[in-house]
Structures are given as C-alpha cells and as structure tokens.
N, C-alpha and C positions, 0 to 999 in steps of 0.2 A: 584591952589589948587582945586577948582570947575573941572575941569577939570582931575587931578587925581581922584579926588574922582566919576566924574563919569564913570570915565575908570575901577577903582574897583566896581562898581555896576554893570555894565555889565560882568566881568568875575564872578562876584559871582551869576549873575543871569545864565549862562551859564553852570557854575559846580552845580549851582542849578538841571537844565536841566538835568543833566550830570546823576544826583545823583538818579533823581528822576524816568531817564530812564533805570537806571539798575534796581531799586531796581522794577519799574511796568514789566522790564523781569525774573528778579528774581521769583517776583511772578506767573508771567505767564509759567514761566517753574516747578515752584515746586506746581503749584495749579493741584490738581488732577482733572481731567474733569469727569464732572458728566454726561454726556452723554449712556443715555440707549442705546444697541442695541436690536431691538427686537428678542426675542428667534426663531420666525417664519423665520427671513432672518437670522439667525444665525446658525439656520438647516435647512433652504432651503427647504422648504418643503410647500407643498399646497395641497387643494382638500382634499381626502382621503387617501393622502401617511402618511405613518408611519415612524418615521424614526429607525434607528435600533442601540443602542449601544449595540455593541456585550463587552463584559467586560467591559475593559475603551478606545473604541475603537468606533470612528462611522465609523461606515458600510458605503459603497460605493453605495450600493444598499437600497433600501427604499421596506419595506411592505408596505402593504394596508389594510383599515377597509372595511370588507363589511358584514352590517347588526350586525354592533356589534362585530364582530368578527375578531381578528388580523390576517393576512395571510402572510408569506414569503416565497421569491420563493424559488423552489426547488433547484438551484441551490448553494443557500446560506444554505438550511437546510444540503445538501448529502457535502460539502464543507469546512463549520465551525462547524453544531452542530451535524448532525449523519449520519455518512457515510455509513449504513445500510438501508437507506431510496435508494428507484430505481424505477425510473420512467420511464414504459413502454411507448413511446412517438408512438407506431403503434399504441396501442391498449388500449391506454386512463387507465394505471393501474396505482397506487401508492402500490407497494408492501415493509413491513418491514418485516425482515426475524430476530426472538429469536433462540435459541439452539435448540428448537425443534416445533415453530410453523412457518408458512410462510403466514403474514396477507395482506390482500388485502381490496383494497377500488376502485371504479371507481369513474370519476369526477361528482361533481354537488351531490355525494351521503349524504346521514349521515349513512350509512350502514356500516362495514367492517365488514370481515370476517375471523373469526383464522383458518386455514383450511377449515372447512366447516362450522363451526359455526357464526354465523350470531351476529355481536352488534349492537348497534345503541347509537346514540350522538343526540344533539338538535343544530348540526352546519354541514353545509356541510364541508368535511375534506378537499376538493381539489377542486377549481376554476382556472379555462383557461381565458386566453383573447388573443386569437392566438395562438402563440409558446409560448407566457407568461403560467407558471405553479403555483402555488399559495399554501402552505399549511400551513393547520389550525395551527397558532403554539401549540394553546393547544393539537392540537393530538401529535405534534412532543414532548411533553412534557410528555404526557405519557409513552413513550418508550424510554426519552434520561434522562442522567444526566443534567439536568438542571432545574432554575429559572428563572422567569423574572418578572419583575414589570413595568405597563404599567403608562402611566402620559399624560394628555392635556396641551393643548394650549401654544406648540402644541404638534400633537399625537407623542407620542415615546415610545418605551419599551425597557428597559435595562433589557440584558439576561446575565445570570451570569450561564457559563459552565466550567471555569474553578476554580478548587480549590486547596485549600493549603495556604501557607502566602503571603502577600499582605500587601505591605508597606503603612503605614496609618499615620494621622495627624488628629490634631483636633483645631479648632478655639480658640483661647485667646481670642478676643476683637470681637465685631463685626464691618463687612469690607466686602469688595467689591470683588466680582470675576470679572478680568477684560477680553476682548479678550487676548489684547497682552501684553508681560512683563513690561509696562510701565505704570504709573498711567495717560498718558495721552488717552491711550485708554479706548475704551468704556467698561461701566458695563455688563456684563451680566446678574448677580445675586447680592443677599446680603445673604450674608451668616452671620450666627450670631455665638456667643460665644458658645464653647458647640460642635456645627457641627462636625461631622467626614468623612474627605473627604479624595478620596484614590489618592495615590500619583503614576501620570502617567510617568513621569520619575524617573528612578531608583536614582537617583541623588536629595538630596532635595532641594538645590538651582540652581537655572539655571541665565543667563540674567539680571541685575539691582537686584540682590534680590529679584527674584520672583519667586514663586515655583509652579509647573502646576499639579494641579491636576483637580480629577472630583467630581461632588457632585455626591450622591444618586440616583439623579435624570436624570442622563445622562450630564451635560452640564460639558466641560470639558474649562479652561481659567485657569489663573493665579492670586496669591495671593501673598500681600508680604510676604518675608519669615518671619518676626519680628510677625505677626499678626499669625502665630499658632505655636503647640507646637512642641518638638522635634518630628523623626517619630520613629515610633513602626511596629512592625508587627501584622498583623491580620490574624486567622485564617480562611480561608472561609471553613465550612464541609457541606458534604452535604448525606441528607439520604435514599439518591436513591443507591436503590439495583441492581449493575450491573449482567446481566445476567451470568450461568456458564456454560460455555463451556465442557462439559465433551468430553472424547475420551477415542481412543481403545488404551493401551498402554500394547503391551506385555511387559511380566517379563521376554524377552529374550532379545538378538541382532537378529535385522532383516538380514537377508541374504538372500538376494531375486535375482533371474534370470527371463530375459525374454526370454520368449520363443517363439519366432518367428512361429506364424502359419498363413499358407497360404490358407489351403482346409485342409478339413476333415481327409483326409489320413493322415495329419502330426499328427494329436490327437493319433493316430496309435502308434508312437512311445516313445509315452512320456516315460516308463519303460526302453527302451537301453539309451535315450537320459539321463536317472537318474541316471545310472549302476556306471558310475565315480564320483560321484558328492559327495563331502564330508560336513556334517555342512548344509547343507542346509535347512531354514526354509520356505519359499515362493514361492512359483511359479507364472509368470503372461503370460501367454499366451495370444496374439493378435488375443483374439476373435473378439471384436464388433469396428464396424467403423460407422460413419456416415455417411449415403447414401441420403439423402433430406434434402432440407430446410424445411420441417415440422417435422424433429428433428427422422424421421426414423432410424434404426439402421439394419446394418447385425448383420449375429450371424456365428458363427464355433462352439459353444458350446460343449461340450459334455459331458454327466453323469460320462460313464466310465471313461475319463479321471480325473475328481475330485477325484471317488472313488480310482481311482487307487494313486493319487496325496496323499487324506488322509489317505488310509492305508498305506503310506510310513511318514506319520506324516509330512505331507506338506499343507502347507494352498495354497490355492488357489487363488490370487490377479486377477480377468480377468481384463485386458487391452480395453481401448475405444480409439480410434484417431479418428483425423480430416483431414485423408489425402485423401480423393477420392477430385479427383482434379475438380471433377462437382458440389459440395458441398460450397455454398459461408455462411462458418459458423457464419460471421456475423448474415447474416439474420438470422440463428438459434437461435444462444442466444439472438438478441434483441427483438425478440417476444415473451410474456410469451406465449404464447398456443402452439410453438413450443420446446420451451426450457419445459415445461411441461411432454411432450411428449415424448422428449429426456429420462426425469429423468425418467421418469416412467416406460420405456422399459428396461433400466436398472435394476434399482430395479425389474421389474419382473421378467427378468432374471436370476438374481444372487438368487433371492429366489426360481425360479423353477431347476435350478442347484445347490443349494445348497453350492454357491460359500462362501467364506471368504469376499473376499473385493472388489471393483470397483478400477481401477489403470489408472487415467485421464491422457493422452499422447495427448493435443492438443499443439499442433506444431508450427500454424500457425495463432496464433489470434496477430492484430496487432494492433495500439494501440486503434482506435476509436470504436473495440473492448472488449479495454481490461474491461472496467462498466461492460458491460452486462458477460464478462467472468467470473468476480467475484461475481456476482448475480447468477450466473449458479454452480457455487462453491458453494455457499451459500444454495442455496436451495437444492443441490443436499445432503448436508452434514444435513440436516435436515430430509430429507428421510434416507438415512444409520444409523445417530443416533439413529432415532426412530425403525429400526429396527437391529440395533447390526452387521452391515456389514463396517469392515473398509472402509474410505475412504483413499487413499494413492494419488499424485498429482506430475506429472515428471515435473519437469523446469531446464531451459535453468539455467546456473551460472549468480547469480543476478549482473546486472550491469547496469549501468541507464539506458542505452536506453531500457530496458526490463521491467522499473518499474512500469509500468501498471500492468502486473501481478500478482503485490499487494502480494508477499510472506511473507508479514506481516500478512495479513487477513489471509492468508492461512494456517497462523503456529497458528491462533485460532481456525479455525474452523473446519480445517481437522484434520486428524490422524497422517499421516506420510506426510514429503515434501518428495521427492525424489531429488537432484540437479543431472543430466544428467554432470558430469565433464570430458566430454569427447569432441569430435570435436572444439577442440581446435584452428586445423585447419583442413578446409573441402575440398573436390575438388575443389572446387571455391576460397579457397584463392589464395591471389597475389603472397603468397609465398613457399617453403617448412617448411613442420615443424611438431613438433611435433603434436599426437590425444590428447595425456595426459599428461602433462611433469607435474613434482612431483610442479613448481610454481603455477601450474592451479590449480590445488587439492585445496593449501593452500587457493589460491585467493577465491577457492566456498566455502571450509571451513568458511573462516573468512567474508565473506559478508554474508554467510545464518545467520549465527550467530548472525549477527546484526539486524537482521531480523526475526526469529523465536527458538523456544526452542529445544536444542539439543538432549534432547530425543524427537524430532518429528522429524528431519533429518537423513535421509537415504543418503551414498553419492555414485554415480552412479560411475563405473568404467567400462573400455572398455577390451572386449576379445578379438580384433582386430587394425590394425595400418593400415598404407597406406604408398603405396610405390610410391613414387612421381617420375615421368619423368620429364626432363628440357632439352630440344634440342634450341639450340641458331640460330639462323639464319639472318641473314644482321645484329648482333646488338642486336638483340630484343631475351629474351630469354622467350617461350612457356614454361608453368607448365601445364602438369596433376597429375592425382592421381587416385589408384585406391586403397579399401580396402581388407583385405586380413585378415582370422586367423589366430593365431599364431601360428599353424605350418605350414600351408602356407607360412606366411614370413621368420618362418625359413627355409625350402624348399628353396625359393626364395633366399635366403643371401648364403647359401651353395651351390648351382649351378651355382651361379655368383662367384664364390669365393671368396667374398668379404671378407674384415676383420670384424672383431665384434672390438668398443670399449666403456668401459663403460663411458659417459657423468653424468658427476657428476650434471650436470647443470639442465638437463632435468629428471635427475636420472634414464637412458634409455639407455641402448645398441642402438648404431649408427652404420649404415655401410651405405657406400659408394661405385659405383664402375660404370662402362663405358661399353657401349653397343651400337654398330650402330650408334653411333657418336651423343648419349644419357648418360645423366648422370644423373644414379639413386641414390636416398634416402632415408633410411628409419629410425624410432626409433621404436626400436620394443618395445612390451608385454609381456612378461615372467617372471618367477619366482621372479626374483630380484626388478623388477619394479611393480612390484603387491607388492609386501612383502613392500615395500617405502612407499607406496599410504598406504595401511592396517595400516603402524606404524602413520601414520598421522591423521585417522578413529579415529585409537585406543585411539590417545592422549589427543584429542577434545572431549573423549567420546560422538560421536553420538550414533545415533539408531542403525543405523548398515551401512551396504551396500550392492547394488545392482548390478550386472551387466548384460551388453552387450555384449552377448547374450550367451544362450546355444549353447552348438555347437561349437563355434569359439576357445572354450579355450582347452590348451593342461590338461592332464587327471592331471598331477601335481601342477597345479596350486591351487585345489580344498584344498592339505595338507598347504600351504600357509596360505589359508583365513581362513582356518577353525581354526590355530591359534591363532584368533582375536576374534572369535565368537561364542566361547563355554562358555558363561558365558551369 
C-alpha cells in the first residue's frame, strides 16, 4: 500500500511538473515584451544626420542640420520633391526655372536671384562637402508643393508631398507600437487612445493581427489590429499654388514644312519652292546650328525670306541643331554660362528677324545628357514665353530608351512637340524596310499621347523613302540604302519595271525587283500613304502635322493634306 501510494506521489508530482511547465510557456509566449528599442538605432542615425520620412516612407538617404538648418541632397530634392531644381556641377549653380522666371543661387550663398533681381534669406540655401550637394529644404519649400514637420531625439522631418486620400485609423485603447507584427517584439512608441495614424499597407490587417502603420511623427511599426478603429480615408489638401504654364496655341491646324537650307543662295528660292504648296501654315528653315562648346551659333538667316514667308501668311519656325560633328553638346548644355549664351543668341535672333518661333532639332543628346537637355528646354521656354515667340521641339517616337528626353516636361513647357514619325528604318538597319509604315505613325501617336496634350503634338511625316540593296554572298547577305523623293522613287520603280503592290500592312505601295545580281526594295510615299498617315493625325485630333522636307514631295500631294488642315 505505502508503496502504491508512493508511486502516485511521484506521477502527481510529475504531471504537477508537467502542468506547471506549460502553463510558465504559456505565459511566456502570450506575455507581451516590454522591451524599448531606442528610436536612435531604430533610425540609425547619429551626429548631425537627419533622417528623412518622405510620406509614409523612410528615405534611404538622410539629411543634415547645419547651424539650424535642415539640408537634403540634391539628388533626393530633383528625384522625389521637384524635378525643376538643376544643379550646375562646373560651375557651382543651383538654378529653379517658373513659367517665366530662371532663379539662381551659388553655393555657401543666402543670395538668389529672379533673373536679375537679387533676395536674400538668413540661411545659406546650398552647402557642398565634396561631390555631396546639400539643399536648404525650406528654400526647396518655397517653390514646391509641399510640407514637412521636423521632430528631435532624434532629428527627422517628415515631408508630406503627396496629396489626396490616405487611408487612416485611430487608437481605441492605449498600446504599444511594436517593430515587428508580434507582441514579442520590441516597443517602439506608446501611442494613446484618440491618436490617428496612417495606414502604411493598403491592407488593414497584416501578419498575427497586426496592422502597420505610421505615427505623425515619422516612426512607422505595428499595432494590434483589435486596439484601433475601423479605417477611413483622409483627405490630405494642400494650398500651394502650382505654377501656369501658359503657351502659344494657334486657332488652326499646324501644317508645318522643313525647309532644308544650306548657304544663303537657298533663302533665294523660298517663293518657287512655295509655288505648289497647298494649306500651308509654317515654315522652318535650317538656319542656326551649333558651332562651340560655349554655346555659339551660325546663322543663314534672312529678312527677305520672312517677309516674303509673311506676305504669303506663313509664320516662320527657324530651325536650331546639333549636328556639327566638332561640337560635344554635352559640354554645352551642362554649363549654365554656355547654355545661356546658346539661349540668348537665339532669342536675338528671332527678334532681329522678326521670326515666329525657335524649332529645337537636337539629335544627338544621349542620356547623361539628357538633365542638362531638359534644363536647356526649360530656360529656353522662359525666354520665348516672355517674349511671345513659339517654342516648338522635334523628337525621335517616344520609346524607353529615349526617355530622358522627358517629352512629358516638354508637353508643359513648350508650345508645340513635333514627333519625327519617320526613319523607321535608316541606312544602318540590319534589315529592309519600311521609313513610315501606317504601325509606326499609330505607335508615335499613341505613346506621345501618354505623354503630352494633343493640341501640343505636331506629327512629323516623310516626303521621301529609301530604296534598299541586298547582294548576298558566301551566305551572308550586305544591306544598303539610299533615300530618294518621291518622284525619284517613282522614277526608280518605273525603269526597273518593277511591279507596284499595295501592302495593306505597312499601308504603302511595295515594289520589288533584280539588278546585277542585286535585289532591290522599296515602300514608297505617295498620295495614298500620305492620305492613311493624315486619316490617323486627323482621328487623334493633334495639332497638326509636319513634314520632311520641301522639295522631296510630288506637287499632289499638297491637295491630300490640305484635306486634314483647313479647319
């Protein structure tokens, strides 16, 4: 008996054990840990770094206080808050460009200046430490849509640039903001009943029922979701007045021609070169080119040609490129005292000829200069504004690898885009094919479109094709190509005697045919594929359209476009 009885003392002191070891894990898994983490290693931050919640978002990148004053770099200001901010890196500028002022500051300053007028601040706006670039964020606050509320220990300031609704919540009980979705991680905050904190997943519950949002104050961690209330949306407005872009918008359709000039003698013929030409509202003649990197210009200008241009009720677009092949226009646009010089030879020009517009045909900017391109944009459109000279802009068909070019900026700040819907295929492709096939058109169509306002788009068409050679030898078959007007290529098609058929595909007469133990190609330009391209202009209502070039096209073609354009 003593013997069972101590054999049940032992298993009851054991499930005692037993009982008492769940119930001390019990508790140690449902006991919430009260473990602070410090807000300092929780944003990692020391010294004089700032750290930065851009919305409900911390920044990768940290500001600095110096003397008071919050600074963030440049590359987080031109990147997240305003892409108008441009930092001359030769020649130590911070320039912002309005609709019609171009401000500047140099570093270390409290100075800037609206064109030539002079302010002054009680903080230097731009500090360097190296290649580090630094700016005041309250200057960046002057000129942007935005907010920010700065907070210690430690330093951070949360900037609030985006607005509209913003899913929100508000504390029941007071509780704990923890790091991670678990009550065994550490506290970060205590947040109390009342608080309204914004909800960083779109989702209100995430993880163990816990929901991630951020306080007021920057620090973003997790809550249970039972400790606040349903979510709501909230408005964020904001009563910063964005700047307005005004522009030149004729009450027509643009129908604009380039006019290929060489030397002087060609100004000669602008009147025969007119003679055929039907509907025509524009002309752009390839006066000025860049000749120096300190932002020189030639000129072909000529009076008489304008006047002769206006009495025929044509405006006058002159033409600028960047094709002189000793010309590294990088270096142009990235130096304001070169790119200055540029705009201003310009502008002097078109006001001592008494031009209409400036017609930008840079070519060859590639991407590391594409910033400085669209700062040359920028200021150049501030000059024309201010004095009443279109600005109009040729581009390649937007496609990503061209998107430096920024034909979003473009379609605010300029007047007219031009998209170039032509060289489809160039001499240098790998293969034959079409300049303009009726897909191309659409494809510029519908990508400007997504990109800028269709009364600013202008769409470029070609008065010429190219008639492609392909000789095959061991194997391998050799492509050229040479371009041709279209009665040249008609020429060319008819003494080959080739067949014409119409390619529904490319919406272009094809012909084909054998020479020399050469096999030629071509899609030609004429009435019919001009009239396709036009019903395509017409549908999308753009601005109008442009073509390449005077001269190349047959005298017919003029009754064509002018169907599109009289309105």
């Amino acid at each position: 008996m003593r013997r069972k009885k101590k054999q049940l003392s032992i298993v009851t002191f054991l499930v005692l054990i037993i009982v008492v070891s769940v119930i001390a894990v019990l508790i140690i898994k449902f006991t919430p840990s009260k473990k602070v983490m410090s807000l300092k290693k929780y944003f990692n931050t020391s010294g004089n770094e700032v750290v930065l919640i851009l919305q409900d978002k911390i920044y990768d990148k940290k500001g600095v206080i110096i003397d008071g004053t919050i600074y963030v770099d440049y590359d987080t200001v031109a990147s997240q808050l305003n892409k108008r901010f441009y930092w001359d890196n030769n020649e130590n500028l911070l320039i912002y460009t309005t609709p019609t002022e171009i401000i500047k500051t140099e570093v270390g300053s409290k100075d800037y200046y609206v064109n030539k007028s002079k302010s002054s601040l009680d903080y230097a706006i731009v500090k360097t430490d190296g290649d580090h670039v630094y700016v005041a964020l309250d200057y960046v606050k002057k000129f942007s849509n935005l907010t920010y509320e700065a907070y210690k220990n430690p330093n951070r300031v949360v900037v609030q640039y985006k607005w509209g609704d913003v899913l929100s919540t508000a504390v029941e009980k007071d509780t704990e903001l923890r790091y991670k979705p678990t009550i065994k991680s550490d506290i970060l905050d205590k947040v109390k009943a009342g608080d309204e904190l914004t909800l960083v997943d779109k989702s209100e519950k995430v993880m163990n029922n816990f929901t991630k949002v951020i306080t007021k104050d920057g620090i973003i961690g997790y809550i249970k979701s039972n400790k606040v209330k349903a979510s709501y949306y909230n408005t964020l407005k904001s009563n910063y007045e964005e700047p307005t872009y005004s522009s030149i918008t004729k009450d027509y359709k643009i129908n604009l021609v380039w006019h290929q000039v060489t030397n002087q003698q060609a100004n000669n013929n602008l009147l025969g070169m007119l003679e055929n030409t039907k509907g025509l509202t524009t002309i752009s003649p390839t006066w000025f080119s860049v000749i120096s990197n300190n932002g020189e210009i030639s000129s072909l200008a000529s009076d008489t040609y304008v006047n002769r241009a206006h009495d025929n009720g044509i405006e006058v677009w002159a033409l600028v490129d960047d094709f002189n092949v000793e010309v590294d226009i990088n270096k142009v646009l990235s130096r304001t005292s070169s790119r200055e010089k540029l705009i201003n030879e310009l502008i002097a020009k078109t006001i001592q000829y008494n031009l209409d517009g400036i017609n930008v045909d840079f070519e060859n900017i590639k991407q590391k200069t594409g910033i400085h391109y669209i700062e040359f944009i920028r200021e150049l459109s501030v000059k024309c504004r201010n004095n009443g000279i279109v600005l109009s802009i040729d581009n390649y068909v937007p496609m990503p690898y061209s998107r430096y070019y920024d034909r979003e900026e473009q379609g605010v700040v300029a007047d007219y885009i031009i998209i170039m819907a032509y060289d489809e295929h160039t001499a240098s492709s790998e293969e034959s094919g079409s300049v303009s096939s009726i897909g191309y058109v659409q494809t510029a169509i519908k990508n400007t479109l997504e990109l800028a306002p269709k009364n600013k788009i202008v769409m470029g068409i070609p008065f010429y094709t190219r008639l492609w050679k392909e000789v095959t030898e061991n194997g391998e078959t050799k492509i050229s190509a040479e371009a041709y007007s279209m009665p040249m290529a008609e020429d060319i098609v008819q003494a080959a005697g080739a067949k014409k058929r119409w390619d529904d595909t490319t919406k272009q007469y094809y012909a084909e045919y054998k020479k020399d133990g050469a096999t030629y190609k071509i899609w030609l330009e004429e009435e019919k594929s001009i009239e396709a391209k036009m019903q395509l202009i017409n549908a999308s209502n753009l601005a109008g359209v442009a073509e390449w070039r005077l001269g190349f096209e047959k005298n017919s073609i003029w009754n064509v476009i002018q169907k599109y354009v009289n309105k």
